[in-house]
C-alpha positions as CSV (number, residue, x, y, z in Angstrom):
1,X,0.0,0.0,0.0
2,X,1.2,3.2,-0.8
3,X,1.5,5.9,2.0
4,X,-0.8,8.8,1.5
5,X,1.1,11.5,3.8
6,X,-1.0,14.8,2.5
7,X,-3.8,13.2,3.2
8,X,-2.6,12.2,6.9
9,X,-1.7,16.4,6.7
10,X,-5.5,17.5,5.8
11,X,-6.9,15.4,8.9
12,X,-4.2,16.9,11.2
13,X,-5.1,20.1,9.9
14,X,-9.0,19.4,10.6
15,X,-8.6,18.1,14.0
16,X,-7.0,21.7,14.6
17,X,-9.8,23.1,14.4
18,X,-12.9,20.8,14.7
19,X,-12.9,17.8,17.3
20,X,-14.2,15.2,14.8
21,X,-13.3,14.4,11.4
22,X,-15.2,12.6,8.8
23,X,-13.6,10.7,6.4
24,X,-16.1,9.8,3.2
25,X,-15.7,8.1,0.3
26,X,-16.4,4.9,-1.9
27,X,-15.5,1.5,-0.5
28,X,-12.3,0.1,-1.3
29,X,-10.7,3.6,-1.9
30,X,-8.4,3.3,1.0
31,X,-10.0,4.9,4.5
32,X,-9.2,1.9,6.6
33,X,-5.9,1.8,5.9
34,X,-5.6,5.2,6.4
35,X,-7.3,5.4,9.3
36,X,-5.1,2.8,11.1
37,X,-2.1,4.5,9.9
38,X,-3.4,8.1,11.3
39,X,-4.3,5.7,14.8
40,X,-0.7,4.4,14.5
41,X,0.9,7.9,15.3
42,X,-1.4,8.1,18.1
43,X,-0.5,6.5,21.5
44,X,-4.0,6.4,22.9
45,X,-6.0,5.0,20.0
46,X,-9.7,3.0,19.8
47,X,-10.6,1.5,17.0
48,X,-14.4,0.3,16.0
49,X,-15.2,-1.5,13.0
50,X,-19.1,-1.6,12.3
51,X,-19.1,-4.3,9.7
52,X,-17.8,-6.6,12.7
53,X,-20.4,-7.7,14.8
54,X,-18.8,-7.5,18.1
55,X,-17.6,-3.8,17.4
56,X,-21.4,-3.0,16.6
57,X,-22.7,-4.7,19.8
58,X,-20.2,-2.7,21.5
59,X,-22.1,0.4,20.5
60,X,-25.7,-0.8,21.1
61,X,-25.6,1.2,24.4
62,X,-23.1,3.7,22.5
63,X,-22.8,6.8,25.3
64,X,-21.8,4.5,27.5
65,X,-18.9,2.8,25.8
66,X,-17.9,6.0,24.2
67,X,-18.1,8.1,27.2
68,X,-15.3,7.1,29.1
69,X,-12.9,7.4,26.3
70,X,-10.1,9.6,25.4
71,X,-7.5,10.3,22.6
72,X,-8.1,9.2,19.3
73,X,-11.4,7.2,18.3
74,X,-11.9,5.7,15.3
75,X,-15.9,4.7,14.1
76,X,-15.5,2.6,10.7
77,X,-18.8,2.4,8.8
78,X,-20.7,5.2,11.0
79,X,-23.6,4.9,7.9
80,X,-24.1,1.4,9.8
81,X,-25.5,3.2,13.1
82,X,-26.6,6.5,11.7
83,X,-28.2,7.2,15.1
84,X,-24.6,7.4,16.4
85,X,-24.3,11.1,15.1
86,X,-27.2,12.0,17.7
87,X,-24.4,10.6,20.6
88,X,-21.7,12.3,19.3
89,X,-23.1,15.5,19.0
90,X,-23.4,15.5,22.6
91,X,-19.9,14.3,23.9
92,X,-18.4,16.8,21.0
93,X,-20.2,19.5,23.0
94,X,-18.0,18.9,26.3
95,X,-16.5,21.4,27.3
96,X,-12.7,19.5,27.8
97,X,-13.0,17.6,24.7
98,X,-11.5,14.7,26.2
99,X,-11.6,12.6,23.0
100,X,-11.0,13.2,19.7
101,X,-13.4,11.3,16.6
102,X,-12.0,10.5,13.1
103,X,-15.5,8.9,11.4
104,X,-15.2,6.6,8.6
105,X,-18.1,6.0,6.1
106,X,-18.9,5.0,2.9
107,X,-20.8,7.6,1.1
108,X,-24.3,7.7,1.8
109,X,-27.1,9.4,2.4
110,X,-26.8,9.0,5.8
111,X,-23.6,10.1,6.9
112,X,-24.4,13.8,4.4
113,X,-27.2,13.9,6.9
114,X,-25.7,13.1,9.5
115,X,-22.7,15.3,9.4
116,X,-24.9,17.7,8.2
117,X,-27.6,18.2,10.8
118,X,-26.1,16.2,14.1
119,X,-22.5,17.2,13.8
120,X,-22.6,20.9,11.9
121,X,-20.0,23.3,12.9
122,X,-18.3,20.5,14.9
123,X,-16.6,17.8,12.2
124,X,-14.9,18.8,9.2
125,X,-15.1,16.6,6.2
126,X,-12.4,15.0,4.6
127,X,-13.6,13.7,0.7
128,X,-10.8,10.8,0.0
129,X,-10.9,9.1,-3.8
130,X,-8.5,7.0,-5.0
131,X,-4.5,7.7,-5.8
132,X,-3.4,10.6,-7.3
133,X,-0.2,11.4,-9.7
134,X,1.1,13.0,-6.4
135,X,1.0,9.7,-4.3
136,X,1.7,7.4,-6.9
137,X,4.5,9.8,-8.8
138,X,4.9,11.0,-12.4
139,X,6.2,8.1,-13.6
140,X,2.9,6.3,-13.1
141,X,0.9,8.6,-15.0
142,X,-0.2,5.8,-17.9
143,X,-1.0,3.1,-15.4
144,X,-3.2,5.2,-12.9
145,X,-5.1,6.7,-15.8
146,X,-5.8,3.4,-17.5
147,X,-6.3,1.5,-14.0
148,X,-7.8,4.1,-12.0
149,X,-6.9,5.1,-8.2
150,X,-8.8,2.4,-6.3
151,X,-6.1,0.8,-4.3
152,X,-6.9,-2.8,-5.1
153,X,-7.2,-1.7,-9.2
154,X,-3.6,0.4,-9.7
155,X,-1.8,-2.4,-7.3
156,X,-3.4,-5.8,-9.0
157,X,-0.3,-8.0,-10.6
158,X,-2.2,-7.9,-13.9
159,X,-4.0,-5.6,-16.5
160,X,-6.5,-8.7,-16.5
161,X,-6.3,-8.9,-12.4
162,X,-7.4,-5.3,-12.2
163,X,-10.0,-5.6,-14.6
164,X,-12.2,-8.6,-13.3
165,X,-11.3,-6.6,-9.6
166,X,-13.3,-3.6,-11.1
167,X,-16.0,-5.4,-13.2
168,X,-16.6,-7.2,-9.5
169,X,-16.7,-4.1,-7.9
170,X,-19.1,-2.3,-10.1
171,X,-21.3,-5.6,-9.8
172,X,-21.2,-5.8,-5.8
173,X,-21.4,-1.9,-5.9
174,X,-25.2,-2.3,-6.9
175,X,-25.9,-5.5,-5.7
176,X,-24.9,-4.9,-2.1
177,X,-23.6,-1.2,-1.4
178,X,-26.2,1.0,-3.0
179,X,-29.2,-1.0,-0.9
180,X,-27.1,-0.5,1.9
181,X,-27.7,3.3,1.5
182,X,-31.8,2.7,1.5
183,X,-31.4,3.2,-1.7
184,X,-34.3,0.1,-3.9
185,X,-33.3,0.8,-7.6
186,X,-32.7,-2.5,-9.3
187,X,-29.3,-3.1,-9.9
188,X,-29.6,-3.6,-14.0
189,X,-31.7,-0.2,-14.6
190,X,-28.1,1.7,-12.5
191,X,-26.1,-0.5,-14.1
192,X,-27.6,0.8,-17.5
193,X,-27.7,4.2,-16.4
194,X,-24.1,4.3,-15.2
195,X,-23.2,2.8,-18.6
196,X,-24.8,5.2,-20.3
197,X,-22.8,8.2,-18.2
198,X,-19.6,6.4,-19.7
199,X,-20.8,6.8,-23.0
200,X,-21.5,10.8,-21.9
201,X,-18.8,11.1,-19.9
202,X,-17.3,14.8,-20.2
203,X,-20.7,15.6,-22.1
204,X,-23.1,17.9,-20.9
205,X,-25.8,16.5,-18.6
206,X,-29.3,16.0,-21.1
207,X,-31.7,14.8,-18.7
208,X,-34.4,14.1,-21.8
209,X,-32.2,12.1,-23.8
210,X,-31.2,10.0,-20.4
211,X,-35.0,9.9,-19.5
212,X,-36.5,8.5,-23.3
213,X,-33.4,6.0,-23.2
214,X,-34.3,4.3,-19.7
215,X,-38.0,4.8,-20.6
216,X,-38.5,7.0,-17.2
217,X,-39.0,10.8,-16.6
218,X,-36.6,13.2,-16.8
219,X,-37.0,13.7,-12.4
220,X,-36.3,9.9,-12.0
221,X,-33.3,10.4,-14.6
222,X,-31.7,13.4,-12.8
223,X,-32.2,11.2,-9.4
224,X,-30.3,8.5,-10.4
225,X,-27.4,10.8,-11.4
226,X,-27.8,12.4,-8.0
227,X,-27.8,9.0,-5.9
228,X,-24.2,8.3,-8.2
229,X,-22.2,11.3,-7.4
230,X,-23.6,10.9,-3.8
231,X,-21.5,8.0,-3.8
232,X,-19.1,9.4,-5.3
233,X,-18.9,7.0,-8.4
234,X,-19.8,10.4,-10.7
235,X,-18.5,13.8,-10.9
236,X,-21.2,16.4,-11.4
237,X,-19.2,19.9,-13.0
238,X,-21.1,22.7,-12.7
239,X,-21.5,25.2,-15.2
240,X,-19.8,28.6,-14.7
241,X,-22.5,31.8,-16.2
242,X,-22.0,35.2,-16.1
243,X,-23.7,38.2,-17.7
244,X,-21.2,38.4,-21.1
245,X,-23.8,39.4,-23.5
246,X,-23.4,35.7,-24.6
247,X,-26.3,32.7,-24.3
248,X,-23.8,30.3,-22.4
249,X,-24.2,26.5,-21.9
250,X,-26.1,26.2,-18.0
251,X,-26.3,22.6,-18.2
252,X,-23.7,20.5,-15.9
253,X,-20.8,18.2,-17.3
254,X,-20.8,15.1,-16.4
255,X,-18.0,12.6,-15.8
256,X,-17.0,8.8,-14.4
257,X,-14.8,10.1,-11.6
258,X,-12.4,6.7,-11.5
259,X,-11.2,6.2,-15.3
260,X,-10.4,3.0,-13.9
261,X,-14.1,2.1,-13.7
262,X,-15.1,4.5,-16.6
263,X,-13.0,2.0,-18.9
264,X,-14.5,-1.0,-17.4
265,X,-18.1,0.1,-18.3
266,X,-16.3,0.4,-21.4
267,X,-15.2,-3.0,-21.8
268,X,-11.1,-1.4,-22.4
269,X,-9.0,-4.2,-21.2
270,X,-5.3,-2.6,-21.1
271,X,-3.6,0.9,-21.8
272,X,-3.4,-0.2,-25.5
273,X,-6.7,-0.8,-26.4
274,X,-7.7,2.4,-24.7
275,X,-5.6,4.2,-27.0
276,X,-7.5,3.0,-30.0
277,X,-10.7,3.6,-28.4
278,X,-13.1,6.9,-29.3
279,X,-13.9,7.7,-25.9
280,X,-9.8,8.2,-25.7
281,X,-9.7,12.2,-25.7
282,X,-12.7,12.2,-23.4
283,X,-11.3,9.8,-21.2
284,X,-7.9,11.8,-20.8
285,X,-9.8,14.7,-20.2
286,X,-11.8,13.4,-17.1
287,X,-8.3,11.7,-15.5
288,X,-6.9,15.3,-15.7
289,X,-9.9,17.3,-14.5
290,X,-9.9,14.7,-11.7
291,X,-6.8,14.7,-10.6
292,X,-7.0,18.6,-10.7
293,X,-9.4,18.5,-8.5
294,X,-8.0,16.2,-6.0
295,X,-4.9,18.2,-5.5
296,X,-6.4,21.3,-5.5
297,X,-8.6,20.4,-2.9
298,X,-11.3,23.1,-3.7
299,X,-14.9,22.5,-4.3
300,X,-14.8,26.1,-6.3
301,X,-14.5,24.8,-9.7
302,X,-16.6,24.9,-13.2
303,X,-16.5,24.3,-16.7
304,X,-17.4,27.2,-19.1
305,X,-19.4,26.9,-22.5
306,X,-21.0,29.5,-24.8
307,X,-23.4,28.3,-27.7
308,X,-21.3,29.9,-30.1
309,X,-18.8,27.0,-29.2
310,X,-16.4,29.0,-26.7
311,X,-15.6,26.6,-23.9
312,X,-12.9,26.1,-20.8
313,X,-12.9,22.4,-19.4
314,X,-12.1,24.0,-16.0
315,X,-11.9,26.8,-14.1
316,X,-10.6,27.4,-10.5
317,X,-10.8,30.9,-7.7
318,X,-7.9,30.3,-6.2
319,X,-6.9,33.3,-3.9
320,X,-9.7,36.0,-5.8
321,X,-8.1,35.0,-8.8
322,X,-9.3,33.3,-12.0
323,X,-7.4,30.4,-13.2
324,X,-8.3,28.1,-16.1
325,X,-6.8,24.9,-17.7
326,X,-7.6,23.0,-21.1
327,X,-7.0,19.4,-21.4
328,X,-6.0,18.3,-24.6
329,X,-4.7,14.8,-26.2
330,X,-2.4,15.9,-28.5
331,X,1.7,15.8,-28.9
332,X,1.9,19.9,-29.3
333,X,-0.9,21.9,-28.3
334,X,-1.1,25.1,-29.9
335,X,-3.6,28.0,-29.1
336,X,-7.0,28.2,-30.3
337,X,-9.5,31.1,-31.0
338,X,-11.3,29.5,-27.7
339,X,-8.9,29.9,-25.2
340,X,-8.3,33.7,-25.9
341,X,-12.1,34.1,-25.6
342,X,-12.6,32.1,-22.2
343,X,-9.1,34.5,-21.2
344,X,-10.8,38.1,-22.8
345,X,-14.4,36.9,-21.4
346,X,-13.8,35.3,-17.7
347,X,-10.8,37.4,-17.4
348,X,-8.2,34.3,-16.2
349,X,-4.7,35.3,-14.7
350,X,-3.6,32.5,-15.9
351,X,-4.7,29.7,-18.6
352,X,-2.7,26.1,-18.2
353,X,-2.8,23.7,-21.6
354,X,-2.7,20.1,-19.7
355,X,-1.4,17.5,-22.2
356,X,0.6,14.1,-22.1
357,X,3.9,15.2,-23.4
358,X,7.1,15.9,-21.6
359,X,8.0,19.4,-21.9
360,X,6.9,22.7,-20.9
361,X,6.2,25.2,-23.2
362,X,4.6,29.0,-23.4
363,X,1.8,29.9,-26.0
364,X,1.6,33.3,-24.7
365,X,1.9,35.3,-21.6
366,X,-1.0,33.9,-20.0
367,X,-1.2,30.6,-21.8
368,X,1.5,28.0,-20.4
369,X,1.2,23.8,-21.8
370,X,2.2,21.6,-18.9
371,X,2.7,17.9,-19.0
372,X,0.0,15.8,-17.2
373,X,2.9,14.5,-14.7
374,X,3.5,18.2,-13.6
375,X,0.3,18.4,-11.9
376,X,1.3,18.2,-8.6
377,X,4.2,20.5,-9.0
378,X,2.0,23.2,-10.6
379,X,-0.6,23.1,-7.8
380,X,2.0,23.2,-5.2
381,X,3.4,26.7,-7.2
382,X,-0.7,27.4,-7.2
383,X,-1.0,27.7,-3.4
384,X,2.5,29.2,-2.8
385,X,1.2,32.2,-5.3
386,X,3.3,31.3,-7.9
387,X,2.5,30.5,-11.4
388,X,4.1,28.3,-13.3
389,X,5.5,29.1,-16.9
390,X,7.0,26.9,-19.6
């Protein structure tokens, strides 16, 4: 397993300021282990597991157990006992704080809630996905975006190991997880849906089209795709409008957020058949976004569109500045009449060209191509105020 140290940083960070932290994402992505190894640093550490029977009998009677306890406390699977977040509201409340809570759940509509109405203003939430470049290094960059970040999929001995792992996953996902959240849609009619998002993914979001093809209303379409980015399995990109005097696109983007599992549900086997594929520029463009948006850290992001075919795949406040980047899936990007608009019309400071070449390279002033492996060290320069030129 590979270690995950600015993660580790963000939950310090956190627990400097709130005494719980919630730790959310899909199964499999890597909480427990990175749980144990934030417990590890910790000489006064308790750990419940609530897919373990004995941990959850533990809890039946859960301000007494908990009570008494102090340092670090680990809940794994809180969605399990949902009316946990009722307890915990009150021992957070004390005034000496004697314990500290890092909260581990699946992504459900239980743990939004709970976090959300029991534990507000007193846990901070942590999103965690798969690996990024960052954690798995440059060097890796063709692997991870064919494989994906889940743990169990980048690590697998095999390009056929790590496919039957996700076709498994995206089966037991259905079949077992998504019940778990309360959650009766039969596991064929999300398994079509979530098919059909592959074949849109880094499309705009057409709720008719999605509606006449499952043979369901355009309410029950745009439910599903909330219930899948509430577990994190789709990225919802909002659209970014402004008044320009232009009719701009107000419909969301819409992407598989692992390309791991985007290119299982896209039958691609290995890097080189996903190379041939047609979904390959659309493909390279969600890994990028994605992994943009993982080291960033930001929820402040956005795609921009005009009808007149103007369009930025991202853009980014970062400090009260505007900052946009293109993806492309070429060997040389050059400029194009569209970047100088979204420049001109949202007024960037700075526009990044994000491709899978090697070198660094200036278009203009404002307009810098940067290799796909250079994404960590251009959102490290990002934060630090500095921008990073070719």
């Amino acid at each position: 397993m590979l270690e995950r140290p600015s993660i580790l940083a963000v939950i310090d960070e956190y627990f400097g300021v709130h005494p719980a932290v919630t730790l959310s994402g899909p199964r499999q992505c890597g909480k427990t282990t990175l749980a144990r190894a934030f417990a590890a640093r910790t000489a006064d550490a308790t750990f419940f597991d609530l897919e373990d029977a004995a941990d959850r009998q533990k809890l039946v009677e859960p301000e007494q157990t908990l009570k008494p306890l102090t340092g670090l406390v680990v809940i794994d699977e809180i969605q399990r006992q949902p009316a946990l977040f009722e307890t915990l509201r009150v021992l957070l409340d004390r005034p000496a704080e004697p314990a500290r809570f890092l909260l581990l759940g699946s992504a459900s509509p239980h743990i939004i809630r709970g976090v959300s109405e029991s534990l507000a203003g007193r846990a901070g939430v942590v999103d965690l996905g798969g690996f990024t470049l960052g954690e798995t290094g440059p060097d890796t960059l063709a692997r991870l975006w064919h494989r994906g970040g889940f743990p169990r999929s980048y690590l697998a001995a095999s390009d056929e190991k790590t496919f039957v792992w996700r076709d498994e996953f995206i089966r037991s996902f259905l079949e077992r997880d998504i019940p778990q959240f309360g959650i009766t849609i039969p596991a064929e009619t999300l398994r079509r849906f979530w098919t059909m998002i592959a074949h849109y993914h880094g499309q705009t979001w057409n709720g008719a089209e999605f509606a006449r093809s499952l043979g369901t209303s355009e309410p029950t379409a745009r439910r599903y795709l909330d219930i899948m980015a509430g577990a994190y399995m789709v990225r919802i990109l909002p659209p970014w409008f402004e008044n320009l005097g232009k009719r701009q696109v107000k419909a969301p983007k819409i992407y598989v957020r692992d390309t791991g599992l985007l290119h299982a549900l896209l039958g691609v086997r290995s890097h080189e058949a996903l190379l041939g594929h047609p979904k390959l520029g659309a493909s390279w463009e969600g890994f990028v976004v994605e992994q943009l948006l993982a080291t960033l850290r930001t929820r402040d992001a956005y795609y921009w569109a005009t009808h007149n075919g103007s369009e930025l795949d991202l853009m980014t406040v970062w400090n009260g500045k505007r900052y946009g980047f293109e993806v492309k899936y070429a060997d040389a990007p050059g400029t194009t009449k569209s970047m100088h608009v979204a420049l001109a019309d949202l007024g960037l400071a700075h526009l990044w060209v994000v491709y899978p070449g090697e070198k660094r390279y200036n278009l203009a002033d404002n307009i810098t191509v940067v290799p796909a492996r250079e994404i960590p060290a251009l959102v490290t320069a990002l934060k630090n105020g500095i921008v990073l030129r070719g």
